[in-house]
N, C-alpha and C positions, 0 to 999 in steps of 0.2 A: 388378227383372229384366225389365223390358219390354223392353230391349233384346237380352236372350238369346231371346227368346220371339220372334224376329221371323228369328231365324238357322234356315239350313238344316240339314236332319240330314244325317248322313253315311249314308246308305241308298241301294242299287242301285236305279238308274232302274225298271226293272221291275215293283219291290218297292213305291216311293211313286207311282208313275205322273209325278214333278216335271217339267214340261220334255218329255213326250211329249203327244204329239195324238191325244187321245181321241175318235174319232166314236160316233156315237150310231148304229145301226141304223137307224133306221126316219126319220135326217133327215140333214141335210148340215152340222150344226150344229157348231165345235171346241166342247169343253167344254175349257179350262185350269183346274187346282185351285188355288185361291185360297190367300192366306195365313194367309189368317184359319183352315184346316183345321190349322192348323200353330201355330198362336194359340192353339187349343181344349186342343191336347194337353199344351199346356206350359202352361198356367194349372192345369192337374190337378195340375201336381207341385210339390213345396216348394221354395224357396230356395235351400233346401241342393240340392236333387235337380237344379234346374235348373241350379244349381253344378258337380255329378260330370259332367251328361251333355254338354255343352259343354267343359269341363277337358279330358273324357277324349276329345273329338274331333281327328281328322287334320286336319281343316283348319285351318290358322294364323291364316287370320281369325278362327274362332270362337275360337280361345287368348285373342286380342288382346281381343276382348271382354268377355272370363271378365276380364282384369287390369284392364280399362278401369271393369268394373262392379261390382269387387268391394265398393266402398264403400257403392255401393246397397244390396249383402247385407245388409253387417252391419246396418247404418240397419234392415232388414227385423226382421232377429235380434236385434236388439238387445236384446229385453226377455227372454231368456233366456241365459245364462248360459253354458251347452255347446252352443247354437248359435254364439255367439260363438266361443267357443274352435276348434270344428269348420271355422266359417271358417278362421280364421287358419292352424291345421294346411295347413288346404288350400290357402291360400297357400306355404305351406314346399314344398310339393309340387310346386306351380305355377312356386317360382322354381327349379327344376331342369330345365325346358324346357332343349330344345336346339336351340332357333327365338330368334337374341338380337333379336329386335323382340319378341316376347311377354317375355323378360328385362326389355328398357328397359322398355317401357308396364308391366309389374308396378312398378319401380324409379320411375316417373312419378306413381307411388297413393301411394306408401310414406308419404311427407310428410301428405296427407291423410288416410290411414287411422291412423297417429301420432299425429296429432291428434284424430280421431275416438277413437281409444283411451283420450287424456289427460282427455275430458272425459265418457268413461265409466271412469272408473279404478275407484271401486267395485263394480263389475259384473266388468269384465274385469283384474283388478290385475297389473300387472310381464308385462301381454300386450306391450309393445313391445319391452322388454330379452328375453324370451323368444323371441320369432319373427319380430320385423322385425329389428332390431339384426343380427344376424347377415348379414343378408342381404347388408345393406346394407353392412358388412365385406367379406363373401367379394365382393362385385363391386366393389371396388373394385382387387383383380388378375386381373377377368376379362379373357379371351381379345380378345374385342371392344372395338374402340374406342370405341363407342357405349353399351355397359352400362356401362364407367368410366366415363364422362364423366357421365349419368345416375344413378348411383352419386356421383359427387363433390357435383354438385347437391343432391341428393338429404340427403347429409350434413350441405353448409352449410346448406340448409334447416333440417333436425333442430336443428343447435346454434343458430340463431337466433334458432328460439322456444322453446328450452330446453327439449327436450324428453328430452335424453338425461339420465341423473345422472351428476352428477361420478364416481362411481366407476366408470359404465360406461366413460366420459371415459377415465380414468386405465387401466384395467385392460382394455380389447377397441378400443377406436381407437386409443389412443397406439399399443400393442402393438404392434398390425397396420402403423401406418404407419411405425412406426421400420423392424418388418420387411419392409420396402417398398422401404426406404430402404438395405437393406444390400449391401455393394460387388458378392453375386451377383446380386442383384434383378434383373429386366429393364430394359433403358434406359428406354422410354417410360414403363413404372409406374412408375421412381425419381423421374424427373423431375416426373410426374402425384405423385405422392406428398407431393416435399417440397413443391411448389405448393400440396397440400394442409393440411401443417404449418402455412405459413407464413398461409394464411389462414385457418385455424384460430385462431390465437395469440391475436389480441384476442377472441375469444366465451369462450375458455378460460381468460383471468385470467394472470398476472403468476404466481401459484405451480406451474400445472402445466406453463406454458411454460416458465420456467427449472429445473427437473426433468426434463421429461421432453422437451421438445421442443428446447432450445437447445442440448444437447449434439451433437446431429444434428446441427445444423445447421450449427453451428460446423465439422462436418465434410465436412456435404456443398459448403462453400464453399470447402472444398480440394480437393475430387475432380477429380484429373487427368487419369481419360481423358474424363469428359463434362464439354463446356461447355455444355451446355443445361445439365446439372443449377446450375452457377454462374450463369449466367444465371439463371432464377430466383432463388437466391439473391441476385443484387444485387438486382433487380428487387422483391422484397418486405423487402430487407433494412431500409428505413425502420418499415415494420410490424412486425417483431419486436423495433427498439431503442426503439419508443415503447411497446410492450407492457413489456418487463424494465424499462425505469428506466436512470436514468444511468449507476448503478456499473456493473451487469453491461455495459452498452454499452462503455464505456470501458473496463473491464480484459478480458472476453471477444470482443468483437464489432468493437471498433476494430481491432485487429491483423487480423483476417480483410477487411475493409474496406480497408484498405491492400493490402492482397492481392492482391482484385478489380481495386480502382483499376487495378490497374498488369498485368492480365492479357493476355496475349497477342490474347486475341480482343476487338475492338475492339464486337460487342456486350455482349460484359461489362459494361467499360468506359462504354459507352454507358447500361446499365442503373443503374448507380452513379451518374451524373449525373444522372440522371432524378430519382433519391430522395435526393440530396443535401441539400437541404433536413430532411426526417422526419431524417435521421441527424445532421443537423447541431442539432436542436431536443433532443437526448437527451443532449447533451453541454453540459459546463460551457463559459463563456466565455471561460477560458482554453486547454484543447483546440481551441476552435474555434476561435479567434484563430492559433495558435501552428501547430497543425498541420490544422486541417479547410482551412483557406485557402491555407498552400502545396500541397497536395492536391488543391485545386480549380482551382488555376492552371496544375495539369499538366495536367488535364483540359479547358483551354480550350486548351493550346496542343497539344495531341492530335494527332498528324498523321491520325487519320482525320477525316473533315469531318462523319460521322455522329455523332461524339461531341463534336466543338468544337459540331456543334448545340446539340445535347442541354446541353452547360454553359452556355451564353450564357443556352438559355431556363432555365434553373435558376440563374442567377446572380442575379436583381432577388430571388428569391423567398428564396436562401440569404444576400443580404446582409440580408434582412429580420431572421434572426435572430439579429441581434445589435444591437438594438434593445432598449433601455433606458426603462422606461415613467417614470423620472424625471428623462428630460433629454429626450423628447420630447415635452413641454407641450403635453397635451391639451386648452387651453382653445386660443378663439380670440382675444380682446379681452382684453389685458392689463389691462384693468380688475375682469377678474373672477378673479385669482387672491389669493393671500392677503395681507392686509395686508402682513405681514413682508417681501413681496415685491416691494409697487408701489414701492419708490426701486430695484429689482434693474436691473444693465443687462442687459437682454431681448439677442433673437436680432435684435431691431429697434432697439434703445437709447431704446425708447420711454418718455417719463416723462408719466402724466396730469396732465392740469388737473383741477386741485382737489384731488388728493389727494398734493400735491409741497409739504414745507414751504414756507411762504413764503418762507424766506434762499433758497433755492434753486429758486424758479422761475425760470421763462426766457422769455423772448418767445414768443408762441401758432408762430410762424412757423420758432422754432429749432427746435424737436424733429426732432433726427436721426431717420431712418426705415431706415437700410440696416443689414443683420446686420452689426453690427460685433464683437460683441465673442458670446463662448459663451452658450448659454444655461443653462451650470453655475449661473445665478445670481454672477455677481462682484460684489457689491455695493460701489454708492458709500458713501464714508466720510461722507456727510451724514443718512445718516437722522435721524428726531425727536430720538429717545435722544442720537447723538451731537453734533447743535448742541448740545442742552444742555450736553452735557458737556464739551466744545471751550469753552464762553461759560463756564464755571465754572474752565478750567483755569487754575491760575498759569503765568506765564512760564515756569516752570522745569520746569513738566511737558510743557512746549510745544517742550522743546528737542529736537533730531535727532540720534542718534549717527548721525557718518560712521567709515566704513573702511576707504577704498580706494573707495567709491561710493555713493551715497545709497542706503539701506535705506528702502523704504517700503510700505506695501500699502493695496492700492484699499481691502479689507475689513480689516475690524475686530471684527466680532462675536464673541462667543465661541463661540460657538457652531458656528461655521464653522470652527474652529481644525483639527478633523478635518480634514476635507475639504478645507482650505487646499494639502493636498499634494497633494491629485488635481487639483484644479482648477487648478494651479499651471502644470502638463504641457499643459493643453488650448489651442490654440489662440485664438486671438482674445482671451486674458486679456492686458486692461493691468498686471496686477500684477504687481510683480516677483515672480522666482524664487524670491528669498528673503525672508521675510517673517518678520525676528525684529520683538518689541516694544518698543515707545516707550522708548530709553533703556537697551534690553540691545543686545552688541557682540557674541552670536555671530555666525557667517557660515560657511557651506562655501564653501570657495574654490573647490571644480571643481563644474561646471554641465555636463550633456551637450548632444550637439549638439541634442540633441531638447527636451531642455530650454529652450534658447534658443531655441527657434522660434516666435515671433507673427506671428501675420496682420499687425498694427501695420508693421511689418519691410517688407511689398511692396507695397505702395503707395505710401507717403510719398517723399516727398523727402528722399535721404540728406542725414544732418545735418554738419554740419563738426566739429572735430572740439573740443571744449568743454570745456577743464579746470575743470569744477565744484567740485573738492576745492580747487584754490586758491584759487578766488574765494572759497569758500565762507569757508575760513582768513579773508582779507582782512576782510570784511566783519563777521566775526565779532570780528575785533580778536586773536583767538590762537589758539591752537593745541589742541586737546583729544585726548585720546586714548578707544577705545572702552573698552579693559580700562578705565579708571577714568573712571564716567559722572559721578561725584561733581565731579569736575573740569570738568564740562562747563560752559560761562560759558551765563549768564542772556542771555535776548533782551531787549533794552531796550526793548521796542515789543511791541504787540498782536502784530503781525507782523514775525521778521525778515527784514531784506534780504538775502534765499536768492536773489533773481537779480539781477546787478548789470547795470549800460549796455549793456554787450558783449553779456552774453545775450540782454537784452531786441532787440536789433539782430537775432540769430540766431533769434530768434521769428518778428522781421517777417518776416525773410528765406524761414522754412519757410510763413509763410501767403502771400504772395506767390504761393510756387513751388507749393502747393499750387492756391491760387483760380480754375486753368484747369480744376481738373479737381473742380470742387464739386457739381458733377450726379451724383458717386460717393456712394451714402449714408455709406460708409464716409469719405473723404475729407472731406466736410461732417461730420462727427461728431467728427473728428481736429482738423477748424480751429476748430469751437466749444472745444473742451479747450485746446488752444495761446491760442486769445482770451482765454477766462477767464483763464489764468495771464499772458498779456502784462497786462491790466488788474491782475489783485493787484498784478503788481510796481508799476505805475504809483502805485498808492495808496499805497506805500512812502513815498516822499519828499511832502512837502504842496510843495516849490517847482515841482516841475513838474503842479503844477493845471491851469494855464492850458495848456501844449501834450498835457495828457491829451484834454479836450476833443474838439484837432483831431484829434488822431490818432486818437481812437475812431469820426470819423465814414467812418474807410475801411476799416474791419474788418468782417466779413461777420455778418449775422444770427447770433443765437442766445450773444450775449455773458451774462455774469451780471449780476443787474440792478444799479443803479447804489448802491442803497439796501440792497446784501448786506452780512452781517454779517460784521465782519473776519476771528473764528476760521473760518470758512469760506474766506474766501481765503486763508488759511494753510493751509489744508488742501491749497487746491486748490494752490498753487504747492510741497508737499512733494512732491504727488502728479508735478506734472511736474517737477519735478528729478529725481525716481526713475525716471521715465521715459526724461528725456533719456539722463541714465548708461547706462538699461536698454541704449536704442539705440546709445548712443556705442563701448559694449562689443561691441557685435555686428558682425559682419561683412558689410556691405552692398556693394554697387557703387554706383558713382557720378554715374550717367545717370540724368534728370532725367525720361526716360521708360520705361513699361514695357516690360522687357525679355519674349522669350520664359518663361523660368527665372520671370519675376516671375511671368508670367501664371499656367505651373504651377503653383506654391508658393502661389497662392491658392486652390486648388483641391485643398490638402492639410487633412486633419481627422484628427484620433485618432480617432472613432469603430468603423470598419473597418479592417481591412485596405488601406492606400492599393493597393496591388495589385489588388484586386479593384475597389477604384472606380475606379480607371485603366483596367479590361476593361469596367466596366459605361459609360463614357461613350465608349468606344472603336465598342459598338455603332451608333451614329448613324453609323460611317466608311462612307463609300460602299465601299471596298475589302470589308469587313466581308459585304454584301450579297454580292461575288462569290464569296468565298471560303468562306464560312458557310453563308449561310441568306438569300435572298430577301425570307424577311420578317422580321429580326432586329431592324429596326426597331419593328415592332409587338408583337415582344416586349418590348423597352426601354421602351416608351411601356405598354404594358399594368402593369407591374410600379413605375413612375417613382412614384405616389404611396406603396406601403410602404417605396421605398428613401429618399425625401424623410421619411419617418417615423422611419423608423430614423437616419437624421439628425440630424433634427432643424430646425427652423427656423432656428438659428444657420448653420451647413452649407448654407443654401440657393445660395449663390452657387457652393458645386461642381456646382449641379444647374443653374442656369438659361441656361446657356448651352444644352446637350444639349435642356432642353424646347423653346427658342425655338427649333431646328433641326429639333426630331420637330413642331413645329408648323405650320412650314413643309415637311415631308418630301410629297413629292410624289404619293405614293401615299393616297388618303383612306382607307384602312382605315388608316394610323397616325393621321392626324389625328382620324378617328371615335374610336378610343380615347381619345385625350385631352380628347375633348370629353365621352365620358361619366364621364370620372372629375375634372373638372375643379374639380368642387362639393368633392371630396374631398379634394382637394387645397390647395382654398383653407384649407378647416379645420386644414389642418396646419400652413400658413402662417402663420393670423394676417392679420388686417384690413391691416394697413398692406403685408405683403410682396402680399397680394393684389390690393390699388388699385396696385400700382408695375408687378406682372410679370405677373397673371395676368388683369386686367380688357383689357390690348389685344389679348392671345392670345384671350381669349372675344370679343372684340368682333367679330375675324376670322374666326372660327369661326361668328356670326351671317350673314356673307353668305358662307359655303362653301356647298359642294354641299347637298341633301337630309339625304345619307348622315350628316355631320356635325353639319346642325344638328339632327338629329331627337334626338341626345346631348345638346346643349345646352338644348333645348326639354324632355327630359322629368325635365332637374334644374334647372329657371330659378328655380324658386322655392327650389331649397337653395344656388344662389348667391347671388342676388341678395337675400338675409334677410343676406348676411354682409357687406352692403358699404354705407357706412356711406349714412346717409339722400339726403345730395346727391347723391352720385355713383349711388344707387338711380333717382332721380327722372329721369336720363338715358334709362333705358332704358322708358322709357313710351313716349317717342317712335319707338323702333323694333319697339313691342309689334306693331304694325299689319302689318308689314314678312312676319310667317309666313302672312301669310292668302295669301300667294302662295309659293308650290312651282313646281319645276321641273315637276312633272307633276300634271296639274289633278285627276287621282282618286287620287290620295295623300291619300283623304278622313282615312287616320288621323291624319297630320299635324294637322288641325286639331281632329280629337278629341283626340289630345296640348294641343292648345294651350287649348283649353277645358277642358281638368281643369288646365292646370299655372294658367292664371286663375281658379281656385277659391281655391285657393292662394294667390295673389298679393292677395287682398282685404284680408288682415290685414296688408301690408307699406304701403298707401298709404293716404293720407287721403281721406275721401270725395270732396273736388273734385277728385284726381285720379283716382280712382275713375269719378265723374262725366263727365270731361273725357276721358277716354283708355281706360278700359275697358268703360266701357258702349258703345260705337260696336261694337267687336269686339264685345262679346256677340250684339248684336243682327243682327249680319252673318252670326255662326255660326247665330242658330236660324233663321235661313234658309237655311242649307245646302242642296244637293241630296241628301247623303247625310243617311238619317233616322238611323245612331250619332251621328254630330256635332250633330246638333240636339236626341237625348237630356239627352245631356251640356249643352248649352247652356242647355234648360230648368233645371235644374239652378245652372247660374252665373246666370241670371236671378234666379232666385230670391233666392240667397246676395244678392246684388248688392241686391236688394230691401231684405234683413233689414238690410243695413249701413249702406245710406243711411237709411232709415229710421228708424234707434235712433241715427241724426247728429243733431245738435244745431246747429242747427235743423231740421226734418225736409223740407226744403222740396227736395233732390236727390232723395230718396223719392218726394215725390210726383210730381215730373217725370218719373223712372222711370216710377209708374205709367201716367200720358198719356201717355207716348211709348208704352207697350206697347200701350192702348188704341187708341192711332190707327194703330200701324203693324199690329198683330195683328188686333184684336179686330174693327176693322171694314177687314181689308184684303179686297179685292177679289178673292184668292184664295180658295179652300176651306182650300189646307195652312196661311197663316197663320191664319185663322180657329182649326183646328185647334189651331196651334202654340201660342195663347191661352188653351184650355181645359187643353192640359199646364202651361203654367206655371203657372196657377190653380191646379193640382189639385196640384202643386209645393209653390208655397207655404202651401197647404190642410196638408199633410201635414208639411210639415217646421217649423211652425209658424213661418213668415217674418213674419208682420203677426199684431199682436193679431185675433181675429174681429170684432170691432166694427169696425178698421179696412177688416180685408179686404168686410166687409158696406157699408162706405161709397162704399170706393172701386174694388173692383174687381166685386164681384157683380153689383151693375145691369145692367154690359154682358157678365159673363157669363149671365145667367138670358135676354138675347134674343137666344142663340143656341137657342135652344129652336124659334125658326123657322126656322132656318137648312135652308136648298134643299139643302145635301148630309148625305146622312144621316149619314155618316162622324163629322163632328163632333157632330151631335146623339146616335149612340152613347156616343161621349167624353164630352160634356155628362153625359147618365144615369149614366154611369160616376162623373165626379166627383162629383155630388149624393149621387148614392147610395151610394157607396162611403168618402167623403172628406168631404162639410161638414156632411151629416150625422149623421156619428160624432162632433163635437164639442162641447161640453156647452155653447157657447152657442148652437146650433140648437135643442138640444132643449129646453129651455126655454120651456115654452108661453105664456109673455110673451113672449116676446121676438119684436118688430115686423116682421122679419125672415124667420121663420118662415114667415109664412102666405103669402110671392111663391113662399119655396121647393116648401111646399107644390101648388101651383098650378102650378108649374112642374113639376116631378115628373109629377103627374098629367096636364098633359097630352101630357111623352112618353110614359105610358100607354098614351094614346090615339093615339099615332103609327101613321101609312099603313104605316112599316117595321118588320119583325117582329125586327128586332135592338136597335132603340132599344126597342120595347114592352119588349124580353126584360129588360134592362140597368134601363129604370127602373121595373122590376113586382118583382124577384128582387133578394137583396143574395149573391152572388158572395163568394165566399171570399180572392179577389184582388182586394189593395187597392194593390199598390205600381204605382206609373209604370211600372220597366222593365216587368212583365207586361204592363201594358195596350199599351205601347207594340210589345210584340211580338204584339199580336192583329189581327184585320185590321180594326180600326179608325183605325191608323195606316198613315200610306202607306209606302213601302219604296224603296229605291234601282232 
């Protein structure tokens, strides 16, 4: 209570003399009475006393005191029992003022004296629910604006560190705030109230929010004559559908949500979008599909522009949740997913070397690289299992039911049998729609238009139009029907002649018309598939050997090799007979280039809602900026990597257009987004989509503004770990390239760059290490700013331990000579200096065995012990004594080494300056670099 004890009484000037000018008689001298006479009288009285006679003062300052200090009290009282309690009474007392600043600052304590209560509970027990609790109730419909709001605080405090009990919970706050809540209530307490509820919701649990708080709620998001109170309501309504859980959301909370959506006042409206996302993660995938998405489209096309806002930047973030964690392939390198899955056509139709049956390898040079096909996994019919089983099959198991169109499927597993139906629907699957088995004649005749739809479709070259079922007839020599397979005739041949002259003519023709446009990954992936099945047919007949030959040498890379096993080109020529049919059947045009419509329809996915990616890529429209939002673009580009997620890698060519446009958008706050998320985005990619679309966009990103590369600079090493070794090795060459900045004291810039080159030591080999990173290092720890040269001591070091523990060590020791001669005897003091940090570096972080470090670096540190500025010879002391001394090959009193250090040591000692003596006489409790480095033994910018 010092602070009471300093406060004025409330007594007639007269009476205390305070504040009059006292002459003395017999001099001219004022006498003023001090405070300290007012210090005396109040250390005379108790806690408690000094408590009444303050409380019970007119002045409002002195209240404000009393409320401010009352913690001090108890802390005083604490060790008795009914002094406690006597407080707190007097607190009940105190919060009946009718001064609401002495209210707040009481209501300002409450939280800490709660807690002072909680962690004296056996002393003072159910002292909170007794005499604060209440309080803390009744002011939350007081009169003032300020004691609610102080009151509200106050509350969320109390529940956060749990200090109320659930039944208080239940039984005196729910109570009060429903009745808060009720249609007479005052407006601003209804509104302050349900705001209350609804951040309440999550500290209170799932069971007493849907009892006792969603009922309310659910009503106050009908209340018609306030839109404030609906306003909050939308505006917290994501927090109470992630608190209840899905059901309650969707059978109570959806219908009031449609409500809002569509309310008259446009920030309602507004508010709803905001939290569209939370509401749309409470909801199942089919709600959200079916009706959260036509919902959200009204809201973007909203005639107020404060709420088309508010959707646009809520759209990247509500298409996120509909993101499937097992179609968007969290690996990066298709090498590392699971066996069962490396013959899978990927999002890239990637197939490794070395781990690709032999029948079915392909030239290093053919691997398609462009998302062709989904990444549902559609697997090829060649895996291990299946050669086998193809080279073991009779003819007769080999045969094809036709019926009306070649029945065939990419997959075969059984495994897949399920799934066959979902994956059927997705785009980019080469497999027919229908996929009965080997030798059964079911079929659905009706196929929807959705059904029909593959990516395969808008690219290619429409085909002409190819009666397959007859030839097929012909060639087979009769006629079969699917009801009776038993009838089916025997192939006379490993493989039969499923494509005859004419086809094979309509082959050349589609790769022809194709081969302008082979820089498409997609397109090259299409003509590899068409090559293989032109080559099976060829192998049909042994009389056309001789013009196989010629005609294989104008066929484009990536053919099957020459030595493939026949049941495998049986395979592959069933696959593209079912193919062609597939196409022959569908409804294409007939222009030989892409149309507008085609461009679209590449750009279609089941994933989402095509509606909302049609709004989400619609954001880069310059129109968009006028009409929107100024920066809607850098909302696009902020959100582009979870929507690429939820995607999927397959799906990327709906997104790369929109990137390469926000990458070039003219404003560098969108390109700075993209640059710092660019790392993240690679990983969603995958290596090959990120050597094709994302290594030129970084590369441009390299020579932008500051603002942009400092994004790219402070994730260099989380890209460039994902790209593969050669195309790694490029960027060595423009390592050098950040030492220069637009503006010369943008020192952090190259503090960035010297931590992201710590980094970068494990991705190169020491000669390139050597050749290309040691030159920067040594640049940075000459810095004029001493954080950059921290740091760079630092990479010195690392740089040491790496060349070093190379084999042969002979880049190590060139390190160390160069540091020796460019540092250790540079003609500066701060190099000098700069030599004894990295010593003291590698000293500590154990970069070099100590024998070596005693070999080769200690000599020409121990003769800086004469060195003309004292500065380093403090540092010197510093690392001796702090650092090489502490390690157990120093101490060792053999060891030959010891006795220079010794000598050394002693005679900083003996040093002229009283900082070196201090440093090598004392061992200093601070051992690390930064410390030292922030003493005035190092210099400063």
């Amino acid at each position: 209570m010092a602070d009471l004890s300093l406060l004025q009484e409330d007594l007639p000037d007269d009476a205390d003399g305070f504040g009059v000018d006292d002459y003395s008689s017999e001099s001219d001298v004022i006498i003023v009475p001090s405070a300290l006479d007012f210090v005396s009288q109040d250390e005379m009285l108790t806690p408690l006393g000094r408590l009444d006679k303050y409380a019970a003062s007119e002045n409002v300052f002195n209240r404000q005191m009393v409320a401010r200090s009352l913690l001090d009290t108890l802390r005083e009282v604490s060790d008795d029992e009914r002094d406690c309690i006597a407080v707190l009474e007097r607190i009940s007392r105190l919060a009946e003022d009718s001064e609401p600043t002495v209210r707040a600052e009481l209501m300002e304590q409450v939280p800490h004296i709660a807690l002072f209560c909680q962690e004296n509970r056996p002393s003072i027990p159910y002292a909170f629910s007794k005499y604060l609790l209440p309080i803390v109730v009744r002011y939350l419909a007081d009169q003032n604006n300020q004691v609610r709001k102080t009151s509200q605080a106050a509350l969320l405090a109390l529940l956060e560190q749990e200090l109320i009990e659930r039944y208080d919970v239940e039984t005196r706050v729910c109570s009060v705030l429903i009745e808060l809540t009720a249609p007479d209530s005052n407006d601003d307490v209804k509104t302050e109230a349900v705001a209350i509820m609804c951040k309440m919701a999550p500290m209170v649990g799932k069971d007493i929010t849907e009892r006792l708080i969603l009922p309310r709620f659910c009503e106050m998001c009908c209340d018609c004559r306030m839109f404030h109170v609906r306003k909050v309501c939308a505006a917290n309504f994501g927090d109470i559908c992630s608190v209840v859980g899905q059901q309650a959301t969707e059978e109570m909370l959806l219908p009031r949500f449609f409500q809002l959506c569509s309310d008259n006042v446009w920030g309602v409206r507004k508010a709803c979008a905001e939290c569209f996302m939370a509401v749309s993660c409470a909801t199942c995938q089919e709600i959200r599909r079916t009706k959260l998405s036509a919902l959200f489209i009204n809201l973007i096309s909203d005639p107020s522009r404060w709420v088309r806002q508010a959707a646009f930047q809520s759209l990247g973030p509500f298409i996120s949740t509909f993101a499937n964690p097992s179609s968007s392939g969290q690996y990066f390198k298709e090498e590392s997913k699971s066996s069962e899955d490396n013959l899978s056509v990927e999002g890239k139709n990637r197939v490794s070397d070395g781990e690709v049956p032999e029948a079915i390898q392909t030239q290093p040079e053919a691997a398609p690289s462009g998302p062709s096909v989904n990444d549902s996994s559609v697997k090829l019919e060649s895996t291990t299992e299946e050669l086998v089983e193809t080279t073991r099959r009779s003819p007769a198991e080999k045969s094809v039911a036709v019926d009306g169109s070649l029945l065939c499927a990419l997959s075969s597993d059984p495994h897949q049998d399920a799934a066959s139906h979902v994956n059927d629907k997705k785009p980019g699957n080469y497999t027919s729609l229908l996929q009965p088995e080997v030798g059964s004649g079911s079929q659905d005749p009706t196929v929807s238009d959705q059904e029909l739809y593959n990516s395969f479709h808008f690219w290619r070259t429409p085909l002409p139009d190819i009666d397959i079922d007859t030839e097929l007839e012909l060639d087979s020599g009769g006629e079969y029907s699917p009801e009776r397979p038993e009838e089916t005739p025997e192939v006379s041949g490993p493989c039969s002649p499923s494509i005859t002259m004419a086809t094979r003519r309509e082959l050349e023709e589609m790769i022809e018309n194709l081969e302008p446009h082979i820089d498409d990954p997609d397109v090259k992936a299409q003509v590899e598939v068409l090559s293989a099945a032109l080559r099976a047919s060829r192998l049909d007949t042994h009389e056309e050997t001789a013009s196989n030959d010629k005609r294989s040498d104008s066929l484009p890379n990536g053919q099957v090799n020459q030595d493939d096993s026949v049941p495998l080109i049986c395979d592959a020529v069933e696959n593209m007979d079912c193919t062609l049919r597939y196409i022959h059947d569908s409804d294409l045009s007939t222009n030989n280039s892409f149309s507008p419509d085609e461009e679209t329809k590449s750009k279609v996915q089941d994933v989402v809602p095509q509606a909302l990616l049609d709004q989400y890529l619609s954001m880069t429209d310059p129109s968009r900026a006028q009409t929107v939002d100024t920066e809607i673009a850098k909302h696009c580009a902020y959100s582009l990597p979870g929507v690429a997620l939820t995607l999927g890698r397959q799906n990327w060519h709906c997104l790369r257009e929109t990137y390469e446009t926000l990458a070039s958008d003219m404003q560098w706050k969108v390109r700075r987004t993209l640059a710092f998320s660019i790392h993240e985005l690679a990983v969603i990619l995958g290596d090959q989509l990120t050597a094709a679309d994302l290594v030129p966009i970084f590369n441009g990103f390299l020579k932008d503004l500051d603002e942009v590369r400092i994004g790219v600079l402070k994730h260099l090493h989380d890209f460039l770990k994902l790209l593969h070794i050669d195309k790694r090795r490029e960027y060595l060459y423009q390592l050098q390239e950040f030492l220069v900045t637009d503006n010369s004291r943008n020192w952090r810039f190259r503090a960035e760059l010297a931590e992201q080159l710590i980094l970068l030591l494990e991705l190169y080999s020491p000669r390139d290490v050597y050749d290309y990173l040691r030159p920067i290092a040594l640049n940075l720890c000459a810095d004029k700013v001493s954080s950059v040269r921290w740091i760079s001591y630092k990479l010195v070091s690392e740089m040491v331990k790496k060349l070093y523990v190379a084999t042969p060590p002979t880049f190590g020791v060139d390190l160390i000579n160069e540091l020796v001669e460019n540092f250790g005897r540079c003609h500066k003091w701060s190099g000098r200096q700069a030599f004894v940090f990295v010593c003291q570096t590698v000293i500590e972080d154990d970069c070099l065995p100590m024998d070596q470090f005693a070999l080769h670096l200690m000599p020409h540190l121990l003769t800086l012990a004469n060195d003309r500025v004292p500065n380093v010879r403090v540092l010197l002391a510093k690392t001796l004594r702090q650092s090489l001394l502490e390690k157990e090959y120093f101490l060792n009193s053999a060891n030959c080494h010891q006795e220079a250090v010794e000598q050394t040591i002693m005679a900083l000692q003996m040093d002229r300056d009283s900082d070196v003596k201090y440093f090598a006489s004392i061992h200093p409790a601070s051992t690390k670099i930064a410390e030292d480095a922030m003493s005035t033994a190092s210099s400063t910018y």
